[in-house]
Every structure is written in structure tokens, then in C-alpha cells.
C-alpha positions as CSV (number, residue, x, y, z in Angstrom):
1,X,0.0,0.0,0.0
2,X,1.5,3.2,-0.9
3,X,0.1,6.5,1.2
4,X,-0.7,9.6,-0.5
5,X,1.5,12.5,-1.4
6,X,-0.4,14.8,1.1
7,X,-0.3,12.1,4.1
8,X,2.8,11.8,3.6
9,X,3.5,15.9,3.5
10,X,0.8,16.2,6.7
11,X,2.9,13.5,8.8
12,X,6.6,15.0,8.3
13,X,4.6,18.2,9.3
14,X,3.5,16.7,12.3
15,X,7.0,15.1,12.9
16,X,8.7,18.6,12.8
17,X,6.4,20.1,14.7
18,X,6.9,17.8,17.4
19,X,10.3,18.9,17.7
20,X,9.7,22.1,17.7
21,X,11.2,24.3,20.7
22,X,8.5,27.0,22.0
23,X,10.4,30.0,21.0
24,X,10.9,28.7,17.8
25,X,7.8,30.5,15.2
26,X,7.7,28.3,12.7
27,X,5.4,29.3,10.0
28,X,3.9,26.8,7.4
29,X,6.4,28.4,4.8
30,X,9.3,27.8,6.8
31,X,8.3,24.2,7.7
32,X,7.9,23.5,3.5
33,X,11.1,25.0,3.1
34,X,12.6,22.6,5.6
35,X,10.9,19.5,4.1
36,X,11.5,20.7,0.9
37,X,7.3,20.4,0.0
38,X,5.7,23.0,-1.8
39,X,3.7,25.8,-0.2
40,X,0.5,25.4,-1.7
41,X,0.2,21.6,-0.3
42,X,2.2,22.2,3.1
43,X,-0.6,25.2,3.7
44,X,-3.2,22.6,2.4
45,X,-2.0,20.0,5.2
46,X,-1.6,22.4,7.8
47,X,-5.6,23.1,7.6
48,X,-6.2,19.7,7.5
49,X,-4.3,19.0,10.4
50,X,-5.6,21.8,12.3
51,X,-9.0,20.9,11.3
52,X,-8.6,17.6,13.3
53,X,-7.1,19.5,16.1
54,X,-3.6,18.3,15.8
55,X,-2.2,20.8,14.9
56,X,-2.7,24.8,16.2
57,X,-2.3,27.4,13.5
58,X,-2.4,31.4,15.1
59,X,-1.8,34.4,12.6
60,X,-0.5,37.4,12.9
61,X,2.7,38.8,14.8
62,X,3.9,36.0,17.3
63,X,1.9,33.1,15.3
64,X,2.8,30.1,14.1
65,X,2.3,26.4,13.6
66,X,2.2,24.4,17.3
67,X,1.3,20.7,17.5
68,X,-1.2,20.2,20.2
69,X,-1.1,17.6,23.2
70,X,-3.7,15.5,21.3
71,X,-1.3,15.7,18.3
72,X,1.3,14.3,20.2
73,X,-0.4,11.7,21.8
74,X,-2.3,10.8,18.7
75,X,-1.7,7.2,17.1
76,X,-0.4,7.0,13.5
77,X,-2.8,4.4,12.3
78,X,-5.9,6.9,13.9
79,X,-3.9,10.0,11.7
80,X,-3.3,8.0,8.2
81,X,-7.0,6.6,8.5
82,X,-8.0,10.6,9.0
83,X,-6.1,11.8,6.2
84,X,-6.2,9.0,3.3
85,X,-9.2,9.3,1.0
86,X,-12.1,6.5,2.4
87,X,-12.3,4.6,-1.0
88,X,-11.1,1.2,-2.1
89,X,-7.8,0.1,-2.7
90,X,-8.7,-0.4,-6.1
91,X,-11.1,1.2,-8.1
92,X,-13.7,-2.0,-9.1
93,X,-16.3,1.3,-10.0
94,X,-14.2,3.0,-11.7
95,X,-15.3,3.7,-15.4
96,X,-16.2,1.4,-17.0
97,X,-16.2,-0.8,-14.2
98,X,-14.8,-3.9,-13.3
99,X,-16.8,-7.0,-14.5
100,X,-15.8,-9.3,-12.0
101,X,-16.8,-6.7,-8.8
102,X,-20.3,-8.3,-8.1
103,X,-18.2,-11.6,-7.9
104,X,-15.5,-10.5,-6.5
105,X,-13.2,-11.5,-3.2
106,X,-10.2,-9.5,-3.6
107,X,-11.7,-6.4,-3.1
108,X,-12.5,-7.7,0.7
109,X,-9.5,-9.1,0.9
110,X,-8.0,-5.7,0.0
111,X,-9.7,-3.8,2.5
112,X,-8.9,-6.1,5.2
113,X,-4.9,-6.1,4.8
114,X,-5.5,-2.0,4.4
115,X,-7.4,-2.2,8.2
116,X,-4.2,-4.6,9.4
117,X,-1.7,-1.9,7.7
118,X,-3.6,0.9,9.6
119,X,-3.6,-1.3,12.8
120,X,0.0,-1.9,12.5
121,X,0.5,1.8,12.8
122,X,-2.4,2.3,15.7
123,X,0.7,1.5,18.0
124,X,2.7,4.2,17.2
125,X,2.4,7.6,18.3
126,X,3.6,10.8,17.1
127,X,5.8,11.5,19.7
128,X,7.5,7.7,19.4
129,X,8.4,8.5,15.6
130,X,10.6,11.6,16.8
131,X,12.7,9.7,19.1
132,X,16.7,9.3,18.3
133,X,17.9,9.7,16.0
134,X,15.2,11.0,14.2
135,X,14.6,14.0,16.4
136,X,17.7,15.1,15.7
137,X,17.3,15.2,12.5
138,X,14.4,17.0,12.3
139,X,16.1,20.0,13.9
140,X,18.8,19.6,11.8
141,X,16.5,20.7,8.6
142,X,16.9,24.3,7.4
143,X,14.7,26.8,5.2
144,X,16.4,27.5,1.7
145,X,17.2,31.1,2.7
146,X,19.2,29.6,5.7
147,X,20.9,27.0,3.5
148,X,21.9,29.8,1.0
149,X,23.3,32.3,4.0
150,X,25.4,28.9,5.1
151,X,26.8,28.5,2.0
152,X,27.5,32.3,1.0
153,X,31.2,33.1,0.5
């Protein structure tokens, strides 16, 4: 099973957020210049994410993004169920549609190994995936302007 492009953009969000030291504003543009995401689908993510309340985004002078306690705590499985689209694993509607769906098993047996995938995950939390040495590697990720003012004779 392969996750989506914006699952996958809305979890490293969440990884790097939980990282995150307090006095550090990080602002959805700086977060998709550190994981190198566009930021038309960071800024898509980020309202997703704060729409299931794992994520706090504030405006203005001393905003930013924050993860929340619940986004901390929150399972992986119970995130990736949240963000992937609810449809089938393959499309057996799809147009035209499959001629063996009315008949069909692997379809079930499709959406059952998707539930163990998720399940799998269930036991991971956010916080668990930042642990060592992956923590450190999260802070380790700059913005473009920062790499460029490294790099600057």
C-alpha cells in the first residue's frame, strides 16, 4: 500500500512540529522549506491537520504552527486513517467498471490487509516517531534562505 503524497507531507509536518522548541515561530512556509514540500500543499495540510485538532495554527505577529497535546499523543494508524481518501484500494467502479466486482473477493481481501496496515500503525504515536535519532534530524533541517546564508562566501 502506498500513502498519499499529502499524508505523507501532513505527517513530516507533524514530525517537525513535534520537535519544535517553543520560542521557535515556525510558519507553514518555513516548515515547506525545511521538508523541501511545496507551499500550496504544506498550507493545504496544515488546515487539515488543524482541522482535526492536531495541529494549532495562530496568525498574525507571534503566530505560528504548534502541535497540540492530542497531536502528540495521537496514534499513526488513527492519523493516516484521518487523512487517506475512504475509498477502495482499487477502483472496481471506476469507469467502465470492473466486470468481476459483483463476484468479486479481492476487493475484501483488499480492505482487510488496508485495516491490518492501519492497525500496525495504531501502535505508534507521534511522539514515538521523533525519538533518536530522528529527532535530531528534524532540527537539523533548514529553510532554503538559511541553506543559502550557510553556503554564501
Amino acid at each position: 500500500m502506498r500513502l498519499t503524497a499529502f499524508t505523507d507531507i501532513s505527517l513530516r509536518i507533524v514530525m517537525r512540529l513535534a520537535v519544535a522548541r517553543e520560542r521557535e515561530p515556525l510558519t507553514t512556509r518555513a516548515v515547506s522549506g525545511m521538508l523541501a514540500v511545496p507551499y500550496t500543499h504544506a498550507a493545504k495540510a496544515v488546515a487539515r491537520l488543524s482541522e482535526l485538532g492536531v495541529v494549532e495554527a495562530r496568525r498574525g505577529r507571534g503566530g505560528g504552527l504548534a502541535l497540540t497535546a492530542q497531536g502528540r499523543a495521537a496514534s499513526v494508524g488513527a492519523l493516516v486513517r484521518a487523512l487517506e481518501a475512504a475509498g477502495d484500494v482499487v477502483g472496481c467502479e471506476d469507469d467502465p467498471p470492473c466486470p468481476l466486482r459483483a463476484a468479486c473477493r479481492l476487493r475484501t481481501a483488499l480492505r482487510q490487509a488496508r485495516e491490518a496496515f492501519y492497525a500496525s500503525l495504531d501502535t505508534v504515536t507521534v511522539a514515538s516517531l521523533v525519538d533518536d535519532p530522528t529527532g535530531p534530524a528534524l532540527l537539523s533541517l533548514t529553510t532554503p534562505g538559511e541553506r543559502a546564508a550557510v553556503t554564501a562566501p
